[in-house]
C-alpha positions as CSV (number, residue, x, y, z in Angstrom):
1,X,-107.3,124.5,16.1
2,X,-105.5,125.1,12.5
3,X,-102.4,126.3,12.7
4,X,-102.0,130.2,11.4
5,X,-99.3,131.5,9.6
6,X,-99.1,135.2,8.8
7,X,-96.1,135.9,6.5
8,X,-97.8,137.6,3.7
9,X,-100.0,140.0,5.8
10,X,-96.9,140.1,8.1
11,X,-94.7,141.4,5.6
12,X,-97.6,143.4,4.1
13,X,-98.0,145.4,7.0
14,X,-94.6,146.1,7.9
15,X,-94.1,147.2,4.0
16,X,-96.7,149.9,4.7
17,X,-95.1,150.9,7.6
18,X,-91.8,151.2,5.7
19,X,-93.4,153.3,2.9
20,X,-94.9,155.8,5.2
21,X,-91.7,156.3,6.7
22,X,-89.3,156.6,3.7
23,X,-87.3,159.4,3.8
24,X,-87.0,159.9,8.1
25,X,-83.6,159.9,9.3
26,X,-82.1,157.1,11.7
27,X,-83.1,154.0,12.9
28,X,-87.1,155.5,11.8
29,X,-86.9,154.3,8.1
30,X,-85.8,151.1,8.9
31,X,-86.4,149.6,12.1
32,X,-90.4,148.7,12.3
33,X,-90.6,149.4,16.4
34,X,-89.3,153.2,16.2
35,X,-90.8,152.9,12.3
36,X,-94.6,152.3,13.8
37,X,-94.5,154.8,16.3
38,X,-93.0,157.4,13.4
39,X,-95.7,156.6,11.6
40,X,-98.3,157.0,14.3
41,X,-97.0,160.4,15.3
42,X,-96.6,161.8,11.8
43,X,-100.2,160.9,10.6
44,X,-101.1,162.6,14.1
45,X,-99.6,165.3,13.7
46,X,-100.6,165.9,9.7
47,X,-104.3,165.5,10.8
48,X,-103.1,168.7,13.0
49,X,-101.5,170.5,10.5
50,X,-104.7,169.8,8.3
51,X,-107.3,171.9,10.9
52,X,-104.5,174.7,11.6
53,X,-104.2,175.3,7.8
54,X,-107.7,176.3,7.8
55,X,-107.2,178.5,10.8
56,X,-104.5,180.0,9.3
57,X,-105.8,180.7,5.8
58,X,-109.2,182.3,7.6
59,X,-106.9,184.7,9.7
60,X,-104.7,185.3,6.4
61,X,-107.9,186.3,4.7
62,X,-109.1,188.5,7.2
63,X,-106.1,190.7,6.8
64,X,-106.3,190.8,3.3
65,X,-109.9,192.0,3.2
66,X,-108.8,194.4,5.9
67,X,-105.9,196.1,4.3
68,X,-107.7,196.4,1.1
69,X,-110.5,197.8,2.8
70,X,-108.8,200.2,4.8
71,X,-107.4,201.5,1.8
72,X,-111.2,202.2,1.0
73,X,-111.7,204.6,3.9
74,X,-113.6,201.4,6.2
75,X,-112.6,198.8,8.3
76,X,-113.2,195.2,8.7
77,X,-115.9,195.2,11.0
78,X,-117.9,197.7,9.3
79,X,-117.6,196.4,5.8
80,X,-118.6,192.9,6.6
81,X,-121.7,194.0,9.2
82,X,-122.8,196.7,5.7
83,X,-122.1,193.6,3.3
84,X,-124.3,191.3,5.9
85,X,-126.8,194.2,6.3
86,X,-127.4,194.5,2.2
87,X,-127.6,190.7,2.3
88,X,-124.5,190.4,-0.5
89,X,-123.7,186.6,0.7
90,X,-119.4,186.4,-0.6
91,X,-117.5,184.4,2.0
92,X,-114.3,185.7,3.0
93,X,-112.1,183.4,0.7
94,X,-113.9,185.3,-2.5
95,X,-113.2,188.7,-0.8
96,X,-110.0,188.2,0.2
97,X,-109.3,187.0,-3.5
98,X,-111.1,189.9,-5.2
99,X,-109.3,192.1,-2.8
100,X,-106.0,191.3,-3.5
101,X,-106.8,190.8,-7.6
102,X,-109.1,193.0,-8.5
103,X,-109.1,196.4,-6.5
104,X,-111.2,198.2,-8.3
105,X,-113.9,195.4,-8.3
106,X,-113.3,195.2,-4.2
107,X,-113.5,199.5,-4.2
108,X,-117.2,198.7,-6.1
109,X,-118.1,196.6,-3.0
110,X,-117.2,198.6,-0.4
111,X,-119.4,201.8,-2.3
112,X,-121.9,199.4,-2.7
């Protein structure tokens, strides 16, 4: 069997390693056994951060349509069940924009 040798992949990977952990404190940035397992846990955790942004911004919008709709003598509930009832198909992110930007527009809606 041929003999292997694995510098340039070797030093390939560990570069990668090192980029994605350039700027952690300690031994993180530049030791590659606590630099791998920073690198694990930080992609991890950003895959996370990526699903509870979108649960966040969805509850974010909710209150926005809300306030702007209680300021138009409704609630939430009942503007989105007469917007779903009249068959006017705006997902929350467009309300919540037109809510907090145009007012008067959003007051139009909630007659409508």
């Amino acid at each position: 069997m041929p003999r292997v040798k694995r510098g340039t992949h070797r030093i390939k990977r560990r570069k990668n390693i090192m980029a994605r952990t350039k700027g952690m404190m300690w031994g993180r940035k530049s030791k590659i056994t606590l630099a791998k397992t920073a690198a694990t846990k930080s992609g991890r955790n950003a895959y996370v951060g990526r699903k509870l942004k979108k649960r966040d911004n969805r509850g974010l919008q909710q209150m926005r349509i809300n306030a702007a709709a209680r300021l138009n003598g409704t609630n939430y509930s009942k503007f989105i069940a007469s917007l779903k009832a009249r068959n006017i198909e705006l997902d929350r992110k467009v309300l919540a924009e037109i809510a907090m930007k145009h007012p008067e527009a959003f007051a139009k809606l909630v007659k409508a």
